[in-house]
C-alpha positions in Angstrom: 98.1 101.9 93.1 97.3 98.8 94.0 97.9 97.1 90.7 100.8 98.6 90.9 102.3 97.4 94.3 101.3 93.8 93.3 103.3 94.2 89.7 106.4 95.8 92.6 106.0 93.2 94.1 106.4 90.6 91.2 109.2 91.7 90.2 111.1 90.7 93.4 109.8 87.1 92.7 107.1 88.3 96.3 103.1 88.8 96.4 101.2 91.6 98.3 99.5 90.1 101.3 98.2 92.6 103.6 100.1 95.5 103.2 98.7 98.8 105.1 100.2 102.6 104.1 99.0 104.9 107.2 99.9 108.6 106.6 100.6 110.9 109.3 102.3 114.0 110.4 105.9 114.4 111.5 104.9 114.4 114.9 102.9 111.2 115.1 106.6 109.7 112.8 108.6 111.2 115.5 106.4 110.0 118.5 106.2 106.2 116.7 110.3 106.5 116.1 111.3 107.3 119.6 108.6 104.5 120.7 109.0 102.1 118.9 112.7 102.2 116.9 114.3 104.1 119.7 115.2 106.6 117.9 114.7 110.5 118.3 114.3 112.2 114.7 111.8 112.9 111.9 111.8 110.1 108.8 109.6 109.5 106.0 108.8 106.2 106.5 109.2 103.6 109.1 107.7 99.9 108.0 106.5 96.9 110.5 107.6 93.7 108.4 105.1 90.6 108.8 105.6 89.1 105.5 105.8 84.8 105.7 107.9 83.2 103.0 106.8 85.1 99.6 103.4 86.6 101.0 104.4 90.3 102.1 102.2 92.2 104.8 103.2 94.7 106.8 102.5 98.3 108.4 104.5 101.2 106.2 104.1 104.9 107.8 104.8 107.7 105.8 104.8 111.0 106.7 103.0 113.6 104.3 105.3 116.4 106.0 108.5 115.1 105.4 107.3 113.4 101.9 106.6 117.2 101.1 109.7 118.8 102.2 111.7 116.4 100.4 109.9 117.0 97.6 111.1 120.2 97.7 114.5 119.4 98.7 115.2 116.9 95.7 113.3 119.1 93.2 110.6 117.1 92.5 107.0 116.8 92.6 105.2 116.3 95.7 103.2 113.4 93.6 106.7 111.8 92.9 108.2 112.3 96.1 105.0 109.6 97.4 105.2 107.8 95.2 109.1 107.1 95.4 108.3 106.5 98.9 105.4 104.3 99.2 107.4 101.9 96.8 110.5 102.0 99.1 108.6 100.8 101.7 107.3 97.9 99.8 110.9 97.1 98.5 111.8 96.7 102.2 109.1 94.4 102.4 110.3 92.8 99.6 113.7 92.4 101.3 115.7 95.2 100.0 118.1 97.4 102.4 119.5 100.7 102.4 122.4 100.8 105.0 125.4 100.6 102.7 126.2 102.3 99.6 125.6 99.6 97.7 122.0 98.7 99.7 121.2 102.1 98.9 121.9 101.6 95.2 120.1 98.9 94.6 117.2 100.5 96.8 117.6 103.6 94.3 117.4 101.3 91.1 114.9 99.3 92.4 112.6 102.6 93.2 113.5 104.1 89.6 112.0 100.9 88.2 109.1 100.9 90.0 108.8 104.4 89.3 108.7 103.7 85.2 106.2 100.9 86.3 104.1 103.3 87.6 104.0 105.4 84.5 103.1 102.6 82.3 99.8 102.1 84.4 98.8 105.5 84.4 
């Protein structure tokens, strides 16, 4: 995985610094969204960006609960579903943004490539 990241990363012209993936439950995402983001519902990721220049580093929660729904809510595997996520975390790293249809796009194209990066490497 962490080949991968670094190759992510690469190909957004970025390198991987310290980057940290914590997984937790929806509670523990809820309790750091209403602490920290002020806001009070369940996500699958939230991210603490303290890249410098091109050197990315950063905190990127995911929650295994709501990765696993979604899972089943998109059809897909659970495996994928993580996967999808823990690259979408280090595309916001990598500067990417999902507000606007057209963020969330380029967010979705960017994860799909990432995604067939993955599957070379494995």
């Amino acid at each position: 995985i962490a080949a991968w990241l670094r190759q992510v990363a690469n190909q957004h012209g970025k390198v991987v610094g310290d980057v940290n993936y914590i997984f937790v439950d929806d509670e523990t995402m809820l309790s750091i969204n209403r602490r920290f983001l002020h806001h009070d519902y369940y996500t699958d990721h939230i991210g603490f960006d303290y890249s410098e220049a091109d050197a990315l580093s950063g905190d990127i929660y995911i929650s295994l609960d709501t990765v696993q729904s979604n899972a089943k809510l998109f059809h897909t595997q659970p495996s994928d579903e993580l996967h999808r996520v823990i690259a979408h975390g280090l595309l916001h790293l990598c500067g990417l943004k999902d507000k606007t249809p057209d963020e969330m796009d380029q967010m979705r194209q960017a994860e799909d490539q990432a995604l067939q990066t993955w599957k070379t490497l494995i």
